[in-house]
LOFI-424323 format. One record per atom (N, C-alpha, C): y, z, x; residue in one letter. Coordinates in steps of 0.001 Angstrom, whole numbers, padded with zeros to 6 digits, always signed. Layout:
residues N
YZXA/...
//
This chain:
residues 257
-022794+022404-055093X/-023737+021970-054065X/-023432+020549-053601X/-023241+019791-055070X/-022880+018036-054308X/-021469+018277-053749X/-020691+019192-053465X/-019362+018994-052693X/-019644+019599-051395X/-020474+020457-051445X/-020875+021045-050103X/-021480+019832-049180X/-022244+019196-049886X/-022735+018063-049138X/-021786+017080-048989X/-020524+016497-049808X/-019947+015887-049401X/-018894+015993-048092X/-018420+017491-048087X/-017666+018013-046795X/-018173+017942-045703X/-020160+018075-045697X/-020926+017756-044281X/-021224+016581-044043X/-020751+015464-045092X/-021155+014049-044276X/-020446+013919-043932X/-018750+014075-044576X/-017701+013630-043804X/-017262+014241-042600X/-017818+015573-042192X/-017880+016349-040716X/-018866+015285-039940X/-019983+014859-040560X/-020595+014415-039191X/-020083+013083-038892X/-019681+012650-039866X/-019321+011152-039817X/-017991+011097-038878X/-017126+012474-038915X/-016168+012652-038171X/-016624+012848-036599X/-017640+013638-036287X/-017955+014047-035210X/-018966+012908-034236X/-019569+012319-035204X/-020465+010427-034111X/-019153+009812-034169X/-018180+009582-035006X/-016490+008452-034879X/-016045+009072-033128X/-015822+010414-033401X/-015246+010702-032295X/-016010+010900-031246X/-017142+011567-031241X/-018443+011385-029607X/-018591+009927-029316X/-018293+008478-029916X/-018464+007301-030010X/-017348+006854-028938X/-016455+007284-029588X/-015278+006920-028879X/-014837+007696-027635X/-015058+008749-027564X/-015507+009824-026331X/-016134+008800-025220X/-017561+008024-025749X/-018105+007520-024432X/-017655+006718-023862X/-016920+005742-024859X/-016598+004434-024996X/-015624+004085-024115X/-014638+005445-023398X/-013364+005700-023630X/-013320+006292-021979X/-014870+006981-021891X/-015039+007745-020968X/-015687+006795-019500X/-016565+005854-019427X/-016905+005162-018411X/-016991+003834-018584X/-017322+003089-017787X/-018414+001898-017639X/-019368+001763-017006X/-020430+000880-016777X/-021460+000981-016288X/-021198+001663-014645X/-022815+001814-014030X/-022602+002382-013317X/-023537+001737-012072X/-022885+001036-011390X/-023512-000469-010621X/-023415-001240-012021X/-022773-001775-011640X/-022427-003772-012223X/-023704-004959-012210X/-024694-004358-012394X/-025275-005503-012404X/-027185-005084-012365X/-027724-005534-011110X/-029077-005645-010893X/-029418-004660-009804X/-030114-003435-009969X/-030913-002943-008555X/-031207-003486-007952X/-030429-002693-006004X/-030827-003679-004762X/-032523-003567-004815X/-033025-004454-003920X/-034644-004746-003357X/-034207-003362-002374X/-035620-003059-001664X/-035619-001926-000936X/-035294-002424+000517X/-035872-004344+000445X/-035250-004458+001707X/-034303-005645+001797X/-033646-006579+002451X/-032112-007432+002363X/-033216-008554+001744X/-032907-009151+001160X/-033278-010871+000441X/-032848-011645+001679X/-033423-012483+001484X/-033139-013626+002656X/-031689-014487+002467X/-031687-014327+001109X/-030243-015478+000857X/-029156-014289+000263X/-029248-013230+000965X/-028100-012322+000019X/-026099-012693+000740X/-025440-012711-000606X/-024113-012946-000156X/-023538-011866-000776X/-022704-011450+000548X/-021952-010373-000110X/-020108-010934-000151X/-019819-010467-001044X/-017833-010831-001373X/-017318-009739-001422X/-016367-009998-000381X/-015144-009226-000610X/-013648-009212-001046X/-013175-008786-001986X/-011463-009385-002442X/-010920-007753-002485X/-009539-008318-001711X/-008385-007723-001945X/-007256-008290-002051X/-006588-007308-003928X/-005563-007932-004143X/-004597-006516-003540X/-003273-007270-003339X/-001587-006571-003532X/-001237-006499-005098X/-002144-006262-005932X/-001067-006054-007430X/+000338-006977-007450X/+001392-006392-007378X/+002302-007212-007769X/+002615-007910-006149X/+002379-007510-005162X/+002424-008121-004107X/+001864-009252-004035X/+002633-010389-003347X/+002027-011906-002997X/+001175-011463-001836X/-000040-011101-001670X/-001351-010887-000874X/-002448-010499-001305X/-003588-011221-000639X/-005165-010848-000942X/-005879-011158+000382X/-006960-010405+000556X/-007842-010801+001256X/-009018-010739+000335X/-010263-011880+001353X/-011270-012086+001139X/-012515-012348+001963X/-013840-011277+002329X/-014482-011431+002992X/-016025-011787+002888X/-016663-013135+002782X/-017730-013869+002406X/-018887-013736+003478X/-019789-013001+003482X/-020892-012888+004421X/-022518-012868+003948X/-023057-014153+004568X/-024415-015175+004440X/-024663-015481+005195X/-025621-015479+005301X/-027208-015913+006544X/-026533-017205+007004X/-026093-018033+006630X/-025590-019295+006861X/-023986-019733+006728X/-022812-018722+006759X/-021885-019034+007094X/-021273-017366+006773X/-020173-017399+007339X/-019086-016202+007215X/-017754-016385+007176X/-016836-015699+006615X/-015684-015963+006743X/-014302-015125+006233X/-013580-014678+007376X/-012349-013588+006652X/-010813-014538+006517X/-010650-014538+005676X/-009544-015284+004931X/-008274-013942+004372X/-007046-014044+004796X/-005990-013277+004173X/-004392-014376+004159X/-003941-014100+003129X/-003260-014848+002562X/-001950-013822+002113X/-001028-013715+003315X/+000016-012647+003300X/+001258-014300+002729X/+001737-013679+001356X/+002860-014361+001017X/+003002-015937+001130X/+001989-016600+001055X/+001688-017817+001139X/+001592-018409+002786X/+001518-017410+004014X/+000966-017838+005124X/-000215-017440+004924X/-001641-018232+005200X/-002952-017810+005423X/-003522-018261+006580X/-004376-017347+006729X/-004704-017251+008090X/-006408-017115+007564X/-007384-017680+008701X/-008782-017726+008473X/-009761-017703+009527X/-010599-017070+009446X/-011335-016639+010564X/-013109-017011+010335X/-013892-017926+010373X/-015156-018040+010282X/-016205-017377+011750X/-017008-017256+011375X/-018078-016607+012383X/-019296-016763+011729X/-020178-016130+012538X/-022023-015852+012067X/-022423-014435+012418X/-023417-014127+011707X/-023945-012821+011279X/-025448-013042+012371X/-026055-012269+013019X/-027771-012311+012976X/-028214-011509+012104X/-029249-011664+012368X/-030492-010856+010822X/-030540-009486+011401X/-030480-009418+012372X/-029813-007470+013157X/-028886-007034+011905X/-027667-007943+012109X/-026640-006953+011658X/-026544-007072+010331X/-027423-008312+009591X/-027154-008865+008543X/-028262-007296+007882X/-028932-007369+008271X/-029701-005630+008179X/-029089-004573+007866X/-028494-004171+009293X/-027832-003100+009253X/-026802-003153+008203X/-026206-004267+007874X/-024639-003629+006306X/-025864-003954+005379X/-026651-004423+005255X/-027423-004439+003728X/-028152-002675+003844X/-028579-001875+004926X/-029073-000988+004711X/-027482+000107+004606X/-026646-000339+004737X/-025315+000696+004670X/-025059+000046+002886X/-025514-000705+002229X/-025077-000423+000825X/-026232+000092-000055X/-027511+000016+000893X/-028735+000269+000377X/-028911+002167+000611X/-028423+002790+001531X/-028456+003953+001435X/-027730+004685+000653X/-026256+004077+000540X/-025150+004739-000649X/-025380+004380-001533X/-026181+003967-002527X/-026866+003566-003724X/-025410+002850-004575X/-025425+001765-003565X/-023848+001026-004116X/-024191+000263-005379X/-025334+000050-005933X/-025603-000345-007444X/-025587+000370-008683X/-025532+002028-008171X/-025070+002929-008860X/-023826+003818-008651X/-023541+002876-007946X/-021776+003591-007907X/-020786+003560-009294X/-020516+004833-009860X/-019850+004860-011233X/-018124+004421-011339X/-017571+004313-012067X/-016613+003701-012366X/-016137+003907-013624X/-014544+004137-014147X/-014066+004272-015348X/-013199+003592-015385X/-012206+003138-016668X/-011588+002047-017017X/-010384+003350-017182X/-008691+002963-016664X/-007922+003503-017603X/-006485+002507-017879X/-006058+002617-018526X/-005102+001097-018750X/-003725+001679-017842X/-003501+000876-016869X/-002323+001087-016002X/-002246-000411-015891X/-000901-001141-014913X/-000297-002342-015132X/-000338-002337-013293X/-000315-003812-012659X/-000222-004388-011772X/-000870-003562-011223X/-001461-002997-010796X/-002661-002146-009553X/-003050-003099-008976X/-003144-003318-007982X/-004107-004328-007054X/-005130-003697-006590X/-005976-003854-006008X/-007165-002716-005158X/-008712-003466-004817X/-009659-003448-005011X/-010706-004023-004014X/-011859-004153-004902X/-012693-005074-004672X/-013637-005559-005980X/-015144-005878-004426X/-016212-005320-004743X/-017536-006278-003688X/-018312-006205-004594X/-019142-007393-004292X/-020292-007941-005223X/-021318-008322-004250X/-022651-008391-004205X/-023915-008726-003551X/-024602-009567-004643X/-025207-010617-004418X/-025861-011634-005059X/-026708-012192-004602X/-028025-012647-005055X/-029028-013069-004795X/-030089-013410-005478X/-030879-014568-005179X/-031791-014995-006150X/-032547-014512-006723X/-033490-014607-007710X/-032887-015515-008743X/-031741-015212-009347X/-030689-015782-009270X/-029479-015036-010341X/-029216-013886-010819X/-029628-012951-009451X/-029319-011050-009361X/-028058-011281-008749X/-027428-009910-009067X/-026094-009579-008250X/-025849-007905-008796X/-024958-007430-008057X/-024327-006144-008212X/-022993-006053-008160X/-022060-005527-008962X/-020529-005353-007874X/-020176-004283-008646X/-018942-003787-007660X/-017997-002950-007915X/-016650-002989-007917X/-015687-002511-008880X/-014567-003281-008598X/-013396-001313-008857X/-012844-001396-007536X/-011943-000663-007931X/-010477-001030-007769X/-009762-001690-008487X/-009319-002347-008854X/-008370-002880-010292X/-007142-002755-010791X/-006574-003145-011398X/-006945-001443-012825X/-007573-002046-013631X/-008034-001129-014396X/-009222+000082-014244X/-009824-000567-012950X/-010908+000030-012873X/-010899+000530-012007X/-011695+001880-011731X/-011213+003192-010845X/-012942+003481-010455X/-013310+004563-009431X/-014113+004383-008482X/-013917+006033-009451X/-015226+006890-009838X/-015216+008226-010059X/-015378+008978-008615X/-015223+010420-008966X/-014668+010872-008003X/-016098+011350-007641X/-017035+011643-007635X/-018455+011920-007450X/-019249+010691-006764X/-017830+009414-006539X/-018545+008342-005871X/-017883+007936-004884X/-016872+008654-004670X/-015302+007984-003707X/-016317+007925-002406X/-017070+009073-001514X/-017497+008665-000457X/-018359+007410-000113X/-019279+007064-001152X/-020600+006018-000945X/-019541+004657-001226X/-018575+004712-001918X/-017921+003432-002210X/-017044+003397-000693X/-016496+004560+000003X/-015543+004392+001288X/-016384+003789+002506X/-018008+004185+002697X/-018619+004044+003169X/-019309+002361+003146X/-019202+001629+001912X/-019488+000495+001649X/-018576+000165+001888X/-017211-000172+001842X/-015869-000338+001868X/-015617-000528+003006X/-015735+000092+004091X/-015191+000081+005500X/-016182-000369+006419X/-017452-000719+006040X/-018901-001157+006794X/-018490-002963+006471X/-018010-003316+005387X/-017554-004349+005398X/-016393-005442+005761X/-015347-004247+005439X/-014060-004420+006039X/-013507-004541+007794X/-014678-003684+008323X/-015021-003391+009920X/-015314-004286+010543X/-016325-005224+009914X/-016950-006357+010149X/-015975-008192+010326X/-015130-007634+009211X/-013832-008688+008999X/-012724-008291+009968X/-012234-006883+010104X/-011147-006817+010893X/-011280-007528+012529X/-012956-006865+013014X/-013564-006949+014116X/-013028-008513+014365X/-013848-009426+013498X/-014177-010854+013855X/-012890-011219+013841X/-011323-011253+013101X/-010210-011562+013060X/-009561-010887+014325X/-009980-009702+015009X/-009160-009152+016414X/-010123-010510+017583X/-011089-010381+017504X/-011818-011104+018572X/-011007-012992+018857X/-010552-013127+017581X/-010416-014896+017409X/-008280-015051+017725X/-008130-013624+018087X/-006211-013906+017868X/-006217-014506+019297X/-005060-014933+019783X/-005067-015379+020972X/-003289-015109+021197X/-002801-015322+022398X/-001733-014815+022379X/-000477-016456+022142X/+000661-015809+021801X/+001539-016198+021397X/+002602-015725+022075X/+003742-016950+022436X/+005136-015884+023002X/+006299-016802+021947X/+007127-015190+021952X/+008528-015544+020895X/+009691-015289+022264X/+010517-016381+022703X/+011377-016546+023359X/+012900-016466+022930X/+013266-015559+022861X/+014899-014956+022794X/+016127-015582+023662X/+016734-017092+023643X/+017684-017646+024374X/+018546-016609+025198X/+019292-016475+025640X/+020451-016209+026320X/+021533-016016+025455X/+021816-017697+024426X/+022653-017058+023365X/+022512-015998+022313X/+021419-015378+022245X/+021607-014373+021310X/+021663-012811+022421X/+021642-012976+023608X/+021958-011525+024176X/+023343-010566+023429X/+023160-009323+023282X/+024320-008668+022854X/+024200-008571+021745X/+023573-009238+020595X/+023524-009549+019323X/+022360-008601+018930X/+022824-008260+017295X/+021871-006873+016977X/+020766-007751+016055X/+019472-007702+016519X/+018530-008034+016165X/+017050-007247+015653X/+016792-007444+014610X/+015479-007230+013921X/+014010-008232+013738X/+012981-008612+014570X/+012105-009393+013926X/+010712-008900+013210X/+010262-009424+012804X/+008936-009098+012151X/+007406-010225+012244X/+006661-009929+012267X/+005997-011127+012005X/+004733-010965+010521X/+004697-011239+009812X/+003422-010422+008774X/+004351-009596+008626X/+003417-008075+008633X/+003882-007068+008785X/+004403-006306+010034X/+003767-006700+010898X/+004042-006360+012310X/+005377-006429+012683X/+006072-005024+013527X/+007144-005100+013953X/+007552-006059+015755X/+008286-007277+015977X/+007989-007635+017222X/+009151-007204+017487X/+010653-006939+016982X/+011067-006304+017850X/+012246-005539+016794X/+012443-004409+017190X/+013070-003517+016448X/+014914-003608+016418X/+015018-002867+015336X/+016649-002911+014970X/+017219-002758+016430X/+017491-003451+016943X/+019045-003146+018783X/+019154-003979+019035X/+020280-003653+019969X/+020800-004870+020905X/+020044-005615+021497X/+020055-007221+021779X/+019131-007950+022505X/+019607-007720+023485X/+019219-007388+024633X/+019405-006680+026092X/+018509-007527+027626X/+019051-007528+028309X/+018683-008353+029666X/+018398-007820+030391X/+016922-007727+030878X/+017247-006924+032555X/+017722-007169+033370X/+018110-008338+033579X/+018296-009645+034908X/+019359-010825+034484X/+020715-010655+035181X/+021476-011852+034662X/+020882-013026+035101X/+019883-012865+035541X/+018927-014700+036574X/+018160-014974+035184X/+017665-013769+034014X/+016541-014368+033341X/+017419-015511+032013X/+016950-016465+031839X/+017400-017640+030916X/+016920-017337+029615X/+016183-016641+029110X/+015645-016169+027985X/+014860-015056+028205X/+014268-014170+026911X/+013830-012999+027287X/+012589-013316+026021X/+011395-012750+026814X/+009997-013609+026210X/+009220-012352+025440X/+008466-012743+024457X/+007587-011104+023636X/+006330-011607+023349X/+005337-011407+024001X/+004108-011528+023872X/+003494-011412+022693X/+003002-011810+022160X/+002141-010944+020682X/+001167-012101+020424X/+000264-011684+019841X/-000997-011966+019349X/-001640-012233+018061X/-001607-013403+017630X/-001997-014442+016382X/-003418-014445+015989X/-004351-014432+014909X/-004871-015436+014663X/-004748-016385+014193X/-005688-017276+013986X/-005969-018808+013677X/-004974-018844+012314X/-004006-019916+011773X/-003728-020284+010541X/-001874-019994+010226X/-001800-019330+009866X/-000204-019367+009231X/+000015-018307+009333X/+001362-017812+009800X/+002043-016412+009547X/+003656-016665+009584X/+004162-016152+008295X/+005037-015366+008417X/+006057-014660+009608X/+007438-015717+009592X/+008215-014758+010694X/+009420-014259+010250X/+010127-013159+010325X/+011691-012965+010026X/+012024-012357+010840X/+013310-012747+010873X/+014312-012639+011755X/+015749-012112+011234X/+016219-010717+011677X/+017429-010375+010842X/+017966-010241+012196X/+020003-011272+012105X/+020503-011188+013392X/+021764-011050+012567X/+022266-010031+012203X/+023704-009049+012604X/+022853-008684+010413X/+023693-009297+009825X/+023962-009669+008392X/+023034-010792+007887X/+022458-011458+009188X/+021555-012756+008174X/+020194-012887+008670X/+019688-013381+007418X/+017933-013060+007425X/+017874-014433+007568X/+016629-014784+008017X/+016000-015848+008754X/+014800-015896+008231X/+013805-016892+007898X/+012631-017114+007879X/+012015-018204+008618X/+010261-018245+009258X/+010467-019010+009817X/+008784-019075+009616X/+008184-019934+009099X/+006332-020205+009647X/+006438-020827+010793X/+005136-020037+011176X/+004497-020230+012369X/+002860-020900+012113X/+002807-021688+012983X/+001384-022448+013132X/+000655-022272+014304X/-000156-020927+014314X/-000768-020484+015447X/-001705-021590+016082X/-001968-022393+015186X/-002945-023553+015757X/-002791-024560+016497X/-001021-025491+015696X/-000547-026038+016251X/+000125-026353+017525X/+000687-024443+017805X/+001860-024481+018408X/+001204-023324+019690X/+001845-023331+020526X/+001847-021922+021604X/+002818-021143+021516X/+004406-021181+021121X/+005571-020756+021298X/+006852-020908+020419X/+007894-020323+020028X/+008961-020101+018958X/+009709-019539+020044X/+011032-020572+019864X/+011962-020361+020369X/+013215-020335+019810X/+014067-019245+019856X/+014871-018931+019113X/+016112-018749+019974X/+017077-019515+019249X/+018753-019743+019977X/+020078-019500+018789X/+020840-019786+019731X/+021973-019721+018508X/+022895-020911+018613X/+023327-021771+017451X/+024254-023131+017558X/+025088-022543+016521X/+026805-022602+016935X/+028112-022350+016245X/+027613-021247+015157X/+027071-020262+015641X/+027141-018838+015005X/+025900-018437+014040X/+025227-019903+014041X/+023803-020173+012961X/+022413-019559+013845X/+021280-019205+013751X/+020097-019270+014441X/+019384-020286+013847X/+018940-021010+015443X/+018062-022399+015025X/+016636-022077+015931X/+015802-022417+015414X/+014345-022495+016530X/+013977-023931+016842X/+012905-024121+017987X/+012003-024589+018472X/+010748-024242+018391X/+009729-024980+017899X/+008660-024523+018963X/+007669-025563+019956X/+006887-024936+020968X/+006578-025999+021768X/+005040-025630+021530X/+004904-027109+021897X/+003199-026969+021334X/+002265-027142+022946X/
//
């Protein structure tokens, strides 16, 4: 009889070790923090971050009754965009995280390496907050992917919007000496002009000009002309224009402000 009992403690003792580790193993909380109010707080801030994992990039989008601001930071050019919210709209995204019950949005941990991915948090007095982070280790369950896409892009919408409204245009000027020459540029990510020949419509034109459109702050330019790569920042603030030539077989720029 006392061995019979010893085989059932060590079964149960086996079976809470492993349901223990089952839970432990299985989620994390589910909303990060404090239940929203039913209606927006007066001082609520919401954050937004996105990382590139092993990529040199993040963005970040900060929105309060009293300042705003979309910030992205491609490869050490950053670029920044401030604006203001009214209590309309400052409404309307607090009732788009307030309907997807974004404080109970679930989440599990699984160990993977460099993931980059997207983290928002809401905060407000007294020392309440909520967030969610899907992101690095932490994963968005699949019973939540819509209410988190839905929070996700109500915020992100809001940042892309205010960063299209503030670009202004920019021209990249192509000399004469590089006609004929096989050229690639980029700017960010953006393609400005694709793998071909630099080509003329007009033997009268002295350079050949490409419109494109900046915002405020730093970006990133390259330039691939036959075999050689080029880099080049740009200061959308400073400058209006990048001008690009060729001296004894090298590419050199200008720009005019």
């Amino acid at each position: 009889m006392k061995l019979k009992m010893k085989y059932l403690s060590l079964l149960l003792l086996n079976i809470l070790f492993v349901t223990s580790g089952f839970i432990c193993a299985k989620s994390i909380s589910s909303g990060d923090g404090s239940p929203l109010p039913n209606t927006r707080p007066d001082d609520i801030q919401f954050s937004y971050s996105q990382s590139g994992g092993m990529m040199y990039y993040s963005e970040n989008i900060f929105i309060s009754k009293d300042s705003c601001y979309y910030k992205i930071n491609d490869g050490g050019a950053v670029t920044k965009v401030y604006f203001k919210m009214t209590s309309a709209e400052l409404d309307k995204l607090y009732s788009v995280f307030k309907e997807n019950d974004f404080d109970e949005i679930d989440s599990y941990e699984e160990k993977v390496y460099d993931r980059g991915g997207e983290s928002i948090s809401l905060s407000w007095k007294p020392g309440k907050h909520t967030s969610v982070s899907n992101s690095g280790m932490n994963f968005i369950k699949d019973s939540w992917h819509k209410e988190w896409k839905v929070c996700r892009d109500a915020i992100e919408k809001i940042g892309n919007d205010e960063m299209e409204k503030q670009k202004k245009e920019y021209i990249i000027s192509f000399d004469r000496s590089l006609l004929g020459k096989e050229i690639y540029m980029q700017i960010n990510r953006d393609v400005v002009v694709p793998k071909s020949m630099l080509m003329s419509e007009s033997d009268q034109e002295s350079e050949i000009q490409k419109v494109v459109r900046l915002s405020p702050g730093y970006h990133n330019a390259s330039v691939t002309l036959g075999k050689s790569y080029n880099t080049v920042k740009i200061n959308a603030d400073s400058t209006k224009s990048l001008r690009l030539f060729m001296v004894n077989d090298s590419l050199k720029h200008e720009f005019v402000k």
